[in-house]
C-alpha positions in Angstrom: -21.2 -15.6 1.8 -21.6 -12.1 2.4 -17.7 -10.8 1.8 -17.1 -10.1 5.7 -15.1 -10.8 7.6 -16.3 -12.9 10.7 -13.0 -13.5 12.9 -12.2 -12.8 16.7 -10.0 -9.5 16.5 -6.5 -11.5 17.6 -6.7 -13.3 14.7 -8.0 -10.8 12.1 -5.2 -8.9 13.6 -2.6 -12.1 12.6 -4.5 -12.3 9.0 -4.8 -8.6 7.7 -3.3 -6.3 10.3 0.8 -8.3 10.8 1.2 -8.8 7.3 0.7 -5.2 6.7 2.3 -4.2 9.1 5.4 -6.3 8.3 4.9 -4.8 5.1 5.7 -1.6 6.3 8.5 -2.7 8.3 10.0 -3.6 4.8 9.3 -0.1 3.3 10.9 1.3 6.0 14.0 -1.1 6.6 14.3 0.0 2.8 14.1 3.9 2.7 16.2 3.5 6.2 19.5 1.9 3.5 21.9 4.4 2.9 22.9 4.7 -1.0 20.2 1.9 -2.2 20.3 1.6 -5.7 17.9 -0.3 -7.9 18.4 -4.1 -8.8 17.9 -2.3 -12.6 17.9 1.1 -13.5 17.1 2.8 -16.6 15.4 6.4 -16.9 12.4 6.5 -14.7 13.3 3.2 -13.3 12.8 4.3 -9.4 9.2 5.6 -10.2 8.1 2.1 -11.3 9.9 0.5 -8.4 7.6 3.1 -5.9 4.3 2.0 -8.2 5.3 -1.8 -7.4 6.3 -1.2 -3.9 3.6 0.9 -3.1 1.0 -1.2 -5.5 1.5 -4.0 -3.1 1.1 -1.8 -0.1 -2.7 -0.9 -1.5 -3.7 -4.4 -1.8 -2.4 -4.8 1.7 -4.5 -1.9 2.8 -7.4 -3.0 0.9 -7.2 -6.3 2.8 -6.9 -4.8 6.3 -9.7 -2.3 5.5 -11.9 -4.8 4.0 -11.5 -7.4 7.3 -11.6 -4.1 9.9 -14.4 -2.0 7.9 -16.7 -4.4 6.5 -19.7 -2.7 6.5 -18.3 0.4 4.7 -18.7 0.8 0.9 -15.7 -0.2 -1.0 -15.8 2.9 -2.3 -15.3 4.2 1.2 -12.4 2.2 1.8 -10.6 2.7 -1.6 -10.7 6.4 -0.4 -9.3 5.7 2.8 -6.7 3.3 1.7 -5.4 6.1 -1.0 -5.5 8.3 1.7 -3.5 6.3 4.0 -1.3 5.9 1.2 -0.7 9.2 0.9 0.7 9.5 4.2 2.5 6.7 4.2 4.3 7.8 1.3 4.9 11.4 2.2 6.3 9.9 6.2 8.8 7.3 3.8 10.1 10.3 1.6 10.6 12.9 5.0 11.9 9.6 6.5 14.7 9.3 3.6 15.5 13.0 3.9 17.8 12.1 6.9 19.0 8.9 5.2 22.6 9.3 3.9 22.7 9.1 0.5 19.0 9.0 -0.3 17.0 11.7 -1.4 13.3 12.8 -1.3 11.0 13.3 -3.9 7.9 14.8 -4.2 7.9 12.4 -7.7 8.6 9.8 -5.6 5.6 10.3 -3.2 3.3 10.8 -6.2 4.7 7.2 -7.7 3.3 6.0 -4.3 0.2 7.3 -4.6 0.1 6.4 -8.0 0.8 2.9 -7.1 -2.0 2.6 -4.3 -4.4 4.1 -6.8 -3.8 1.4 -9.1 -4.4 -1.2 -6.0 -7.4 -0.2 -5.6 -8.7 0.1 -9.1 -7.6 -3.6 -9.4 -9.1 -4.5 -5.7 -12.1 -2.6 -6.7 -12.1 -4.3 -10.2 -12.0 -7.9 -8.6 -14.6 -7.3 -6.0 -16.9 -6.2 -8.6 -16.2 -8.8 -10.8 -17.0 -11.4 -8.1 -20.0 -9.9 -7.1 -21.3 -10.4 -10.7 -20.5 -13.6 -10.7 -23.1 -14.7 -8.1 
């Protein structure tokens, strides 16, 4: 097996493209609650909640850009998911600027990134690791 993906387009769509996209949905039904507190909080908590959040985002994004881009380098697409990221964060924290009761961060935006970074390290990491075991 060569790592790409060989499925019509309607149902790459349904395997890697909806689940990210509902994915997104969530992040946005969530930056779209007014006065959303976390589950725990202690100091800092919110930045870890935006790694996790946005942590699963980037292995999403791997995913899609793995099954849509398969003849690109990974390295390609880790740039291109971080980058996607990036916008996707900075779009959620302008978002939450006109959310009642939520505020935006620059920090928060950087946890994001932060978070899709570390996706793609692990994705990367995992890749790599079965390639070697061939």
């Amino acid at each position: 097996m060569t790592g790409q993906v060989t499925k019509s387009p309607s149902h790459a769509f349904f395997l890697y493209g909806l689940p990210l996209a509902l994915y997104l949905a969530v992040i946005f039904t969530l930056s779209s609650q007014p006065h959303l507190h976390a589950p725990i909080e202690f100091t800092n908590s919110d930045k870890l909640y935006h790694m996790s959040e946005y942590g699963g985002l980037g292995l999403l994004l791997a995913r899609t850009l793995r099954a849509f881009l398969p003849g690109r380098p990974l390295a390609n697409r880790v740039w291109i998911a971080i980058a996607l990221g990036a916008v996707i964060a900075t779009c959620d924290e302008l978002w939450q600027m006109h959310v009642p009761g939520r505020e935006s961060s620059g920090y928060d935006a950087m946890a994001d990134v932060i978070g899709v970074s570390l996706a793609q390290w692990l994705y990367a990491r995992w890749i790599a690791r079965r390639a070697g075991a061939r």
